[in-house]
C-alpha positions as CSV (number, residue, x, y, z in Angstrom):
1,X,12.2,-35.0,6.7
2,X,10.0,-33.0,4.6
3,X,10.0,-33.7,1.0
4,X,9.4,-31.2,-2.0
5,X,6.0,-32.6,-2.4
6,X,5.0,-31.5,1.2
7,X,6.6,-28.2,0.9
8,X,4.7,-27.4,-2.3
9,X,1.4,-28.3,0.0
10,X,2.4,-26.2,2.9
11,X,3.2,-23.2,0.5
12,X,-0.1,-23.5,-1.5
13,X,-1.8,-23.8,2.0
14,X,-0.1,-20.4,3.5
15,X,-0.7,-18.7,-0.1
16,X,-4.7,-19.6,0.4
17,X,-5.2,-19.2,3.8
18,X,-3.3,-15.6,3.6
19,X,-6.1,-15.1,0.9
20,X,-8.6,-16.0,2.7
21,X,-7.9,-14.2,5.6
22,X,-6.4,-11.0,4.1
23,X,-9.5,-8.7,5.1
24,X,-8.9,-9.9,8.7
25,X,-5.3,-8.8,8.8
26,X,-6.6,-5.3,6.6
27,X,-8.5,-4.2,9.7
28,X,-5.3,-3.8,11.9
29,X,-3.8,-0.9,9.8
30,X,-4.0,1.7,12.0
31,X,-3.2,4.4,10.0
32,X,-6.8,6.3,8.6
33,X,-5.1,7.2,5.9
34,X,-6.5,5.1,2.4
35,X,-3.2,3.0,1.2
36,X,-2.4,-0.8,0.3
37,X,-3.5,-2.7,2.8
38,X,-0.9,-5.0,4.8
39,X,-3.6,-8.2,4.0
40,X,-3.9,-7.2,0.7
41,X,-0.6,-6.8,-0.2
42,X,0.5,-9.9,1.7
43,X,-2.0,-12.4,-0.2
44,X,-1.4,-10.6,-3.4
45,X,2.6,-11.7,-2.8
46,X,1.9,-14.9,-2.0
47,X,-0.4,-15.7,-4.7
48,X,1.9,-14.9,-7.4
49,X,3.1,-18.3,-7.1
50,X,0.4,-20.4,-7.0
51,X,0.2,-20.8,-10.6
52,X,3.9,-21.6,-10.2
53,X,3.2,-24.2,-7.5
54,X,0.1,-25.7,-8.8
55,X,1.6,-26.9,-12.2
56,X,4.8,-28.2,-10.1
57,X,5.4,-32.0,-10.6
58,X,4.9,-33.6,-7.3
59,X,8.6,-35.2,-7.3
60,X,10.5,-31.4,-7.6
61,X,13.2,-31.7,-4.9
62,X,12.4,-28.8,-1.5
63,X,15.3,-26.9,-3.4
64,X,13.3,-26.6,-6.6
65,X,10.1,-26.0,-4.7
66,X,12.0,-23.2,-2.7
67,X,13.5,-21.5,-5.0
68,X,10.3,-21.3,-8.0
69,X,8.8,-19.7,-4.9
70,X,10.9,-17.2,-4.0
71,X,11.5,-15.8,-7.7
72,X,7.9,-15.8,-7.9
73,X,7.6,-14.1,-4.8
74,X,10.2,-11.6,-5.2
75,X,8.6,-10.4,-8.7
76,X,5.4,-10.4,-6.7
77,X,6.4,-8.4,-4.3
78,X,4.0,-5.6,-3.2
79,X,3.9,-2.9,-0.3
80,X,6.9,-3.1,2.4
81,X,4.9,-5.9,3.8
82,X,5.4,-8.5,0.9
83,X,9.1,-7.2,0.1
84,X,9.9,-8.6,3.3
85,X,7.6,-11.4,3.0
86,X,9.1,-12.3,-0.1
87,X,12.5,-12.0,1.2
88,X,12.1,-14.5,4.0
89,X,10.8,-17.0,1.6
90,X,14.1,-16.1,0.0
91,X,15.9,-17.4,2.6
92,X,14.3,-21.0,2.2
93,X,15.7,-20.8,-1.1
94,X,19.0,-20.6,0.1
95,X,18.9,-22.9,2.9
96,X,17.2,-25.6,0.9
97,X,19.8,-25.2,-2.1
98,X,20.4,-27.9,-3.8
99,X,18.4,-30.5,-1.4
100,X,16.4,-32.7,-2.1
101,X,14.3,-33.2,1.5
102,X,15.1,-30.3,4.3
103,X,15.0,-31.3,7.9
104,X,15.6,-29.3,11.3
105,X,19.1,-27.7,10.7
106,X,18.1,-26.9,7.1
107,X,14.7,-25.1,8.3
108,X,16.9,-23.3,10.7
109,X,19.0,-21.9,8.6
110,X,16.6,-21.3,6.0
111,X,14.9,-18.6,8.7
112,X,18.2,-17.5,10.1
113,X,19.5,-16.9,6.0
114,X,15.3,-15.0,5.7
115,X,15.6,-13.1,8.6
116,X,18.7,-11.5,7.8
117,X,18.0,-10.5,4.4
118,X,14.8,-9.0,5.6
119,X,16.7,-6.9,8.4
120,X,19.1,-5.8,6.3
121,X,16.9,-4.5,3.2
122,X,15.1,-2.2,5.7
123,X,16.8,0.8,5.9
124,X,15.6,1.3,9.6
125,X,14.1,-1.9,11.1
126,X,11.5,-1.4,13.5
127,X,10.9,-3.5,16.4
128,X,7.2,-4.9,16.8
129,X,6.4,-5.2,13.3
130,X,7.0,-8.4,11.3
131,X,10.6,-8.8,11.0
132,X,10.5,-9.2,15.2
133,X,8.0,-12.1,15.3
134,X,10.3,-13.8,12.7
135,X,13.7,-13.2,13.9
136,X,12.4,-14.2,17.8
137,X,10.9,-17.3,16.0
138,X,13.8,-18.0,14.2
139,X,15.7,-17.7,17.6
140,X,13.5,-20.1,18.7
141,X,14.2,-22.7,16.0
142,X,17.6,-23.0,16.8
143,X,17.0,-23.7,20.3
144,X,14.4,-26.3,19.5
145,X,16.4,-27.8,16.7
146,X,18.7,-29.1,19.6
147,X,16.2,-31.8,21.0
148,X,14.5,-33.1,18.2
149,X,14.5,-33.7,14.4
150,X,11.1,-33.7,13.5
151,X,10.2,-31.0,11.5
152,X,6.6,-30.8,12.6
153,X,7.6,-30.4,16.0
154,X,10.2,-28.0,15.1
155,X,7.9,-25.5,13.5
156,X,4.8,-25.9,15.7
157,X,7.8,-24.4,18.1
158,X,8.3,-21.8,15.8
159,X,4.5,-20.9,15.4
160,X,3.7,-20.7,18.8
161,X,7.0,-18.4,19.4
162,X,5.6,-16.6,16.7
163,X,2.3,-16.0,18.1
164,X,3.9,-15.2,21.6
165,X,6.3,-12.5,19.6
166,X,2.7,-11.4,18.0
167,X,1.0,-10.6,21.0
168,X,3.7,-8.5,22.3
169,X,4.1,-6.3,19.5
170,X,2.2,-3.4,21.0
171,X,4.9,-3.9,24.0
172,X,6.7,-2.4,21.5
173,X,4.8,-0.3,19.7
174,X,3.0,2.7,21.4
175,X,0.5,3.1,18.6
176,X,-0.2,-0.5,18.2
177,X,-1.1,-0.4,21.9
178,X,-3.0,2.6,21.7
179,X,-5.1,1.5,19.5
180,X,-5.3,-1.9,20.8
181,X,-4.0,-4.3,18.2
182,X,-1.2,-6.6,17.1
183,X,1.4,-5.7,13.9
184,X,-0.5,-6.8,10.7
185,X,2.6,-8.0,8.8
186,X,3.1,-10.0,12.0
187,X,-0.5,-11.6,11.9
188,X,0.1,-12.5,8.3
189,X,3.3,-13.9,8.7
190,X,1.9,-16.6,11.7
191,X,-1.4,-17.5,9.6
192,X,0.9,-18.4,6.8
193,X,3.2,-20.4,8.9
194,X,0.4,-21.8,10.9
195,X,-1.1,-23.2,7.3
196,X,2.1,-24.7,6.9
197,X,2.6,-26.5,10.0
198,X,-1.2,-28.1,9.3
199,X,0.7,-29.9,6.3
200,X,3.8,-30.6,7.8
201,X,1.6,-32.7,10.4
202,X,0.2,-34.4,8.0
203,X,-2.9,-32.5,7.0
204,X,-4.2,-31.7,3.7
205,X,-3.4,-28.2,2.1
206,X,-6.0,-25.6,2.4
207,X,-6.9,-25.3,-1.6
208,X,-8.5,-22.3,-3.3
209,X,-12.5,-22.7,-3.4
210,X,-12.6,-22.7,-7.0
211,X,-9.4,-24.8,-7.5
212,X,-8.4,-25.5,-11.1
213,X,-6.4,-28.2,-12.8
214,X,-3.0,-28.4,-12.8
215,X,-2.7,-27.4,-16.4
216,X,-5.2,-24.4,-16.3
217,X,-3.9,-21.3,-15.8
218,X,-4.2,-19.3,-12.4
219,X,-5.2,-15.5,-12.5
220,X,-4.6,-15.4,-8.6
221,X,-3.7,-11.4,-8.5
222,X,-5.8,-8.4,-8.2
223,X,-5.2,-4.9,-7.7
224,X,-4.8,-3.7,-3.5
225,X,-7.8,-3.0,-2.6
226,X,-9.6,-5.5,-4.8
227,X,-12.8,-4.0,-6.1
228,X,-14.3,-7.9,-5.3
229,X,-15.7,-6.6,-2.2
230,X,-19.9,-7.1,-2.2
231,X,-21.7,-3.5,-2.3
232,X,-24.5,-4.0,0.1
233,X,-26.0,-0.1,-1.3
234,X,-25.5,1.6,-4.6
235,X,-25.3,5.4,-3.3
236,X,-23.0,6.9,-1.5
237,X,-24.4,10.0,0.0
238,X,-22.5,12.8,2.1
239,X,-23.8,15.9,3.3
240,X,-23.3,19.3,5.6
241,X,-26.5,20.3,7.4
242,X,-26.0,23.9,8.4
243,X,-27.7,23.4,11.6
244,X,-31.3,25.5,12.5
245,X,-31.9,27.3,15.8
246,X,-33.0,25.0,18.2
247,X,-32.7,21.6,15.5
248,X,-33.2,18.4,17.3
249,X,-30.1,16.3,18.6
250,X,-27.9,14.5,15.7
251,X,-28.3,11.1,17.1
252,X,-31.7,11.1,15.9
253,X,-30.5,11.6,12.4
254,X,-28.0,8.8,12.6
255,X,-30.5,6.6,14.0
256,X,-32.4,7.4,10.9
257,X,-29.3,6.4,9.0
258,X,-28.6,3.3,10.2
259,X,-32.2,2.6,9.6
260,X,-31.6,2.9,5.9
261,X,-28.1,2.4,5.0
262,X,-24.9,1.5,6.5
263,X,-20.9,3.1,7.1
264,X,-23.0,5.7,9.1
265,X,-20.9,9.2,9.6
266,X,-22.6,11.7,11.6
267,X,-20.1,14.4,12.9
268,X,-20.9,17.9,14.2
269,X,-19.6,20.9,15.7
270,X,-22.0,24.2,17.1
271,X,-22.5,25.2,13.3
272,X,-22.9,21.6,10.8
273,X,-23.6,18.3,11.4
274,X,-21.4,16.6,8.7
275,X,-23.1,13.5,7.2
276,X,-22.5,10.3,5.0
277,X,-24.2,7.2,4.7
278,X,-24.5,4.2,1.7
279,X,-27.7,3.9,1.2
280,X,-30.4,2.7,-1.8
281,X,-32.8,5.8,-0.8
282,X,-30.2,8.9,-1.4
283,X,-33.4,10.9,-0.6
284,X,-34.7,9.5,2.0
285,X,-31.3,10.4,3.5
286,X,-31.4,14.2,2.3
287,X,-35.0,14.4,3.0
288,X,-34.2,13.5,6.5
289,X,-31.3,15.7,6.6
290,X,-33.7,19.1,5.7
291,X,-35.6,18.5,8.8
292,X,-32.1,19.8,11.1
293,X,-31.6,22.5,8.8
294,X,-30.4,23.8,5.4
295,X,-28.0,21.3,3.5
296,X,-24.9,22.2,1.7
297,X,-22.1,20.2,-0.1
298,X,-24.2,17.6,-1.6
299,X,-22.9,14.8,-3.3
300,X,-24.4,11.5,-4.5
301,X,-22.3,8.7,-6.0
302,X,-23.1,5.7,-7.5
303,X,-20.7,3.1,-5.9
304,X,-21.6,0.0,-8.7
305,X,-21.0,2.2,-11.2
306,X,-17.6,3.4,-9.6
307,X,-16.6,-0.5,-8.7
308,X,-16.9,-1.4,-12.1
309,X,-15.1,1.5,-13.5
310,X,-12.2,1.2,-11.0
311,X,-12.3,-2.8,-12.1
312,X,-11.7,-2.1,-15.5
313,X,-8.9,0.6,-14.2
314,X,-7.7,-2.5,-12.7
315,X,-7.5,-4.8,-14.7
316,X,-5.8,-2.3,-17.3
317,X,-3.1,-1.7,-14.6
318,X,-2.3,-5.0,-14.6
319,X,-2.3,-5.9,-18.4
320,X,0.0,-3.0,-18.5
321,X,3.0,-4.5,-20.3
322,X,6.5,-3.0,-21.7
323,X,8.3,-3.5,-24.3
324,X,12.3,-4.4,-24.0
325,X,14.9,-1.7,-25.7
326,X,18.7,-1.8,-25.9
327,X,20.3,1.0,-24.6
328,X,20.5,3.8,-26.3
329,X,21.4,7.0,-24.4
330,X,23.4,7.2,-21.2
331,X,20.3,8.2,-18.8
332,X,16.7,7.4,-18.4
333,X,13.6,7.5,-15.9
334,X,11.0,4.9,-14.6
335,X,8.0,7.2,-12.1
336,X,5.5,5.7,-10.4
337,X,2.4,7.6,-10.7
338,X,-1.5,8.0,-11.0
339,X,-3.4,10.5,-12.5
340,X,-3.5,11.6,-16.3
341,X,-2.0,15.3,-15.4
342,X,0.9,13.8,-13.4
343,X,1.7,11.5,-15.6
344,X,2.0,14.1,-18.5
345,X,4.3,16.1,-16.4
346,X,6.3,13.2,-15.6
347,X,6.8,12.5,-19.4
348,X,7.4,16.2,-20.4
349,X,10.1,15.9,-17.5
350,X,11.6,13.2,-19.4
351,X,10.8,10.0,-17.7
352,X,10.6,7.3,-20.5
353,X,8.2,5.0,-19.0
354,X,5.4,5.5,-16.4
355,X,4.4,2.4,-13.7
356,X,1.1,3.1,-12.8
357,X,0.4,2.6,-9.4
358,X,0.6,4.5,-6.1
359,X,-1.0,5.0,-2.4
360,X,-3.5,2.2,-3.0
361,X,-2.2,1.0,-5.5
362,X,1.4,-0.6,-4.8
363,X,3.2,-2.2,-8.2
364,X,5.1,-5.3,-7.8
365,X,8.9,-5.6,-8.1
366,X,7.9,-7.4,-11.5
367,X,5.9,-4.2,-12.9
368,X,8.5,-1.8,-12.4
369,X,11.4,-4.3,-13.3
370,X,9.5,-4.9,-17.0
371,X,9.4,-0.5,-16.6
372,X,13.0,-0.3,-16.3
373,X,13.9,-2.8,-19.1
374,X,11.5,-0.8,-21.1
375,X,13.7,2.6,-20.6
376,X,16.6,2.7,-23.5
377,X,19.1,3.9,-21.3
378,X,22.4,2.3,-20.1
379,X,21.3,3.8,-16.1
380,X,17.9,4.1,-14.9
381,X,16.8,6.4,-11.9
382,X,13.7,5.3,-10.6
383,X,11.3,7.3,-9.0
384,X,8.6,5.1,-6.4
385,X,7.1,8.2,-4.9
386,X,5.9,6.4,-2.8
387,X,7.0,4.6,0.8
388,X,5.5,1.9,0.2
389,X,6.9,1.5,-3.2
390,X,10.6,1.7,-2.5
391,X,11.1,-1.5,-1.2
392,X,10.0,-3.4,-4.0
393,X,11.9,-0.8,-6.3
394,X,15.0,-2.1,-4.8
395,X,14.3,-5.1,-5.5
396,X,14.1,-5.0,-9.1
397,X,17.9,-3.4,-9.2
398,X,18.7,-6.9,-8.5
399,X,16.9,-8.5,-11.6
400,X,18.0,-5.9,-13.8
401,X,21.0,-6.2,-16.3
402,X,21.7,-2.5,-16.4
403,X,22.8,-0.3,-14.1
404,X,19.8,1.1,-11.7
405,X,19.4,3.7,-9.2
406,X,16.5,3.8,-6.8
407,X,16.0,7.5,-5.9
408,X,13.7,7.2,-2.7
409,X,11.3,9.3,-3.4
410,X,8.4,9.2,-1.0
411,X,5.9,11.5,-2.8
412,X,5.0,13.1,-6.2
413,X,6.0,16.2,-5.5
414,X,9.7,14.7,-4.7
415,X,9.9,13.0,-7.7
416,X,9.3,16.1,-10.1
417,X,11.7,18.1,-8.6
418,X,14.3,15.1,-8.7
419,X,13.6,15.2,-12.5
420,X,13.6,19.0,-12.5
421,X,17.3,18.7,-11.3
422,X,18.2,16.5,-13.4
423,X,21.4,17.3,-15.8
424,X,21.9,15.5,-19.0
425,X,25.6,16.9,-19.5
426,X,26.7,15.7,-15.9
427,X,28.2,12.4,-14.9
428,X,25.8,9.8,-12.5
429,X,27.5,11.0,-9.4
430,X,26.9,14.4,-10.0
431,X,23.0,13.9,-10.9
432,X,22.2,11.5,-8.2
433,X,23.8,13.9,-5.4
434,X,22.1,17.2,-6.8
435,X,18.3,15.2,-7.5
436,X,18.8,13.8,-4.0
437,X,19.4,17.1,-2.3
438,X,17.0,18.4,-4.0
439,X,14.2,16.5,-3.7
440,X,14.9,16.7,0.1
441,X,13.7,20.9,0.0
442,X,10.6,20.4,-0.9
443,X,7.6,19.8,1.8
444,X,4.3,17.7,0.5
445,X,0.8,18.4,1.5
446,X,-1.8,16.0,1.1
447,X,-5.4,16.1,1.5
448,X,-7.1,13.0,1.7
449,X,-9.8,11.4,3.6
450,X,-10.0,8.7,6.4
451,X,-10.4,5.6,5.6
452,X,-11.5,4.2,9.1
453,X,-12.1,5.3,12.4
454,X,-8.8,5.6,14.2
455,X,-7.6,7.3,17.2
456,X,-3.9,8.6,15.8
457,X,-1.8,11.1,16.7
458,X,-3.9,12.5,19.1
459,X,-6.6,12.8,17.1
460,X,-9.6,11.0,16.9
461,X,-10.6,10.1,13.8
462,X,-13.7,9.2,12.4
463,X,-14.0,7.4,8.7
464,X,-14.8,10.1,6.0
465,X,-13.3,13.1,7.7
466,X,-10.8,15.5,5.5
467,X,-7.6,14.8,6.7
468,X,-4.4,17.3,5.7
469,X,-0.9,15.5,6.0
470,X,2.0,17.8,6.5
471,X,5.6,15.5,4.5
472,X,3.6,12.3,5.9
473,X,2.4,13.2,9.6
474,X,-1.2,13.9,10.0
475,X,-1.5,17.9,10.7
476,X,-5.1,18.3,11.6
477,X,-8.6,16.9,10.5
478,X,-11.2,19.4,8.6
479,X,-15.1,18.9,7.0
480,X,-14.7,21.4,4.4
481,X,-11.5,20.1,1.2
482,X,-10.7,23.4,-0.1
483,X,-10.4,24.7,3.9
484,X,-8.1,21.7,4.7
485,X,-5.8,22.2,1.6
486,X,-5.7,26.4,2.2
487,X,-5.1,25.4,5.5
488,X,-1.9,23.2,5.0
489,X,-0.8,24.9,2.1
490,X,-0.1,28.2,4.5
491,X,1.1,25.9,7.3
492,X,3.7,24.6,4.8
493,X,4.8,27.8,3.3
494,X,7.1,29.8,5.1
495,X,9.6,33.2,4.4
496,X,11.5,31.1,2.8
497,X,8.6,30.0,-0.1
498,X,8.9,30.4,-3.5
499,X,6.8,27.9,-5.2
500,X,3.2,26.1,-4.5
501,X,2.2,23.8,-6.7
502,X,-1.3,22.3,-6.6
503,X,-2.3,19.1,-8.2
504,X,-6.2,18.3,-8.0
505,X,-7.2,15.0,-8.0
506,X,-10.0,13.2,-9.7
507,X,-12.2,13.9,-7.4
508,X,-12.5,17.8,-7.3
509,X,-14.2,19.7,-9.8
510,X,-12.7,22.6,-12.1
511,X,-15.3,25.0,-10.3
512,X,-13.9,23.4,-6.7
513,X,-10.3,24.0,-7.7
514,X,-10.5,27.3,-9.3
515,X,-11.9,28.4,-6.2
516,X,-9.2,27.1,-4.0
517,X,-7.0,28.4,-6.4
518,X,-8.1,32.0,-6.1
519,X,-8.0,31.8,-1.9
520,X,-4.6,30.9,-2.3
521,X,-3.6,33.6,-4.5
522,X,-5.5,35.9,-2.6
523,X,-3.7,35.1,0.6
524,X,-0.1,33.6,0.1
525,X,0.1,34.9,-3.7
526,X,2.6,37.8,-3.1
527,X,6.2,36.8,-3.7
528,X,5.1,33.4,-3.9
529,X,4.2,31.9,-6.8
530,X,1.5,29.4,-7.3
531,X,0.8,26.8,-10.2
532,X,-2.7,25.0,-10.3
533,X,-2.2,21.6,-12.6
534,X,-5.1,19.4,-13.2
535,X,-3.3,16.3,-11.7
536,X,-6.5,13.7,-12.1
537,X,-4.9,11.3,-9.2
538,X,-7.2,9.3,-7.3
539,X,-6.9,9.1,-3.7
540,X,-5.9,12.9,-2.5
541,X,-8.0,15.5,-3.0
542,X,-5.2,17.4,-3.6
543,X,-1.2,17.1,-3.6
544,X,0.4,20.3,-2.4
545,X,4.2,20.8,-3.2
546,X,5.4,23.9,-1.4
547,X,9.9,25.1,-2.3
């Protein structure tokens, strides 16, 4: 039997250990595309209850232990990968309901109850991802549970089904097999379980290093991506060299690289050699650079300066805080969003509060919940923008005691044509049906840049190339921004086109997008027309909405 005390342990072992390990489960993503890690956004779920779980008396019942657990995960929740996290945890809760020890039938119907919630909050499950290492070790639970009722040896069933479901997710994936890894969500899920089974066999809980009293409070969340990482060189330092007539081979100049610095990118073509290094010698870099030919593009950024700025950004994010109000009108809007200029357009649209958050930066069920509370309206739409966001959006339309509506929304673009169809004078049918079909006309561009090598889509990737995404698919990779977004923008437009919008993001000058700006009108202008907003978003270079 396994008592509430020895639940609490196992939790506040898996909650650590995920922690601990989250930069492990990070480097399977994948995609090259910058977003909320599947690590990050795991640990960052699980550790919103280990305050919860620390100050919990060490008699609470497994059905109290449970079930402060999975509120705390729930509110928690972050990326698709701790939504279902959180909702297997759920099912614990339920099995466990009012009980005051659990043994083998309980722990197998608290995964079967998990399992199922999880399946059926995902629009399309996917096999090979996490939600098939825990319905196979689920499966396996119940066969186990028939010959013994020890607990221990119940679950150490369940982990080692879990691992064997694990290693055959890229049986079921193709591009988990290409690229010769295991699901991350699935990885997370069996070092949390594995944690637990350590305590349910009698060993002590893994504790955080700088573990705290019972009665001290526990800041255990950060923002995805965590800005906590050690900077081994202040400068970040990229590059074209327009090559000279007979200039010595490339490798030489990324031996030089390496030499000084460190997440070497040397890439060329018959023309440029495309370069970027993090070094503490920015010239010694350049300097090198001038000896294969004439340098273009330069750019030198000071990555201590940007970690603390994007700390503080952080930490602002998550002291963000709303305010209650009654109802007061019939309809109101809660956007996801990031960037000053979108945000604006968002509130001229009429959205009445604004979650910040986004591609690498996924809010929790709890932050947009407190958003939609905050909006004086009897019905809420909300807006994620996001994929990655829509899952924990959903969530909150539970905790909410007014009427919500989750518009999915996968991009920005989406979301301010939803609003743009919006109709105050029409019934909630009416609106949802026209903002829904509308938001499905328009196409997004995004131009971003890899995060990691990767060979995707039949490309192969190195970290720090341009990459232009055509509604979520990667289209092609380019060296030059303003090429890759004229490029897309054109391969998005079609006879049909009446509208481009452009929003530049935080990272492109005035100068850069005025000149993009002027291409475009130059070559698509015509019938179409074209809108350049400063959108200030971090991530994309630029987000191109084509109608």
């Amino acid at each position: 039997m396994i008592t509430g005390k020895i639940l609490k342990d196992a939790y506040i072992s898996g909650a650590v250990t995920i922690a601990n390990q989250k930069r492990e489960v990070d480097k399977l993503n994948v995609y090259p595309v910058p977003d909320g890690d599947t690590g990050t956004n795991m640990s960052m779920t699980m550790s919103n209850a280990l305050r919860e779980l620390q100050v919990m008396d060490d008699n609470a019942t497994v059905s109290q232990v449970a079930e402060v657990t999975a509120s705390a995960l729930l509110r928690g929740a972050r990326g698709n990968s701790g939504v279902i996290l959180s909702l297997l945890f759920r099912g614990f809760a339920k099995g466990f309901q009012g009980k005051i020890t659990a043994d083998c039938d309980d722990f197998c119907n608290a995964l079967e109850l998990g399992v199922k919630g999880a399946y059926k909050a995902v629009m399309t499950p996917t096999e090979g991802t996490i939600l098939t290492v825990a319905r196979l070790a689920s499966e396996k639970a119940k066969e186990t549970a028939k010959s013994t009722n020890d607990v221990s040896a119940l679950w150490s069933d369940v982990c080692t089904e879990a691992k064997v479901a694990l290693e055959d997710t890229p049986n079921l994936l193709p591009v988990l097999k290409k690229a010769g890894v295991v699901d991350a969500g699935g990885m997370g899920l069996c070092l949390i379980w594995s944690a637990m089974l350590d305590v349910f066999k009698g060993g002590k809980p893994v504790l955080p290093a700088d573990a705290q009293p019972k009665d001290a409070a526990v800041d255990a969340s950060t923002t995805v991506g965590d800005f906590d990482e050690e900077i081994t060189h202040t400068y970040c330092t990229e590059y074209i060299v327009q090559k000279a007539p007979g200039c010595k081979d490339s490798a030489l100049l990324r031996a030089f690289l390496e030499s000084i610095g460190d997440c070497v990118v040397v890439v060329e073509d018959d023309d440029i050699i495309k370069v970027h290094v993090h070094t503490e010698h920015p010239g010694q870099a350049i300097e090198e650079g001038l000896l294969f030919g004439s340098l273009i593009n330069l750019k030198i950024d000071n990555m201590r300066y940007q970690h603390e700025n994007k700390a503080k950004e952080a930490a602002a994010v998550r002291k963000q805080s709303f305010t209650p109000a009654e109802p007061e009108k019939p309809f109101g809007f809660v956007a996801v969003a990031n960037g000053a200029g979108i945000e604006e357009m968002f509130r001229n649209l009429g959205a009445d509060c604004i979650v910040r958050g986004g591609q690498t930066m996924n809010p929790s069920t709890d932050d947009i919940l407190q958003a939609i509370m905050a909006a004086p309206a009897e019905t809420v739409f909300v807006l994620p923008n996001n994929k990655n966001i829509i899952m924990a959006a959903e969530q909150a339309v539970k905790l909410a005691d007014r009427k919500v509506c989750v518009l999915r929304t996968k991009t920005i673009p989406q979301g301010i044509t939803a609003m743009m169809n919006f109709d105050p004078e029409a019934d909630f049918d009416t609106n949802r049906l026209n903002m829904t079909k509308s938001m499905e006309n328009v196409s997004t561009g995004l131009v971003t840049f890899a995060a990691r090598d990767s060979d995707f889509e039949g490309h192969n990737i190195k970290q720090g190339e341009i990459l232009a995404m055509d509604n979520g698919k990667l289209a092609f990779t380019e060296k030059d921004v303003n090429k890759a977004a004229y490029k897309l923008a054109k391969k998005l437009s079609g006879s049909g086109t009446s509208f481009i919008t452009v929003f530049y993001g935080a990272d492109v000058s005035d100068e850069k997008a005025q000149e993009l700006n002027e291409l475009l009108q130059n070559k698509l202008g015509g019938n179409i027309e074209i809108m350049l907003i400063n959108g200030g978003q971090p991530v994309y270079y630029y987000i191109i909405s084509v109608e």
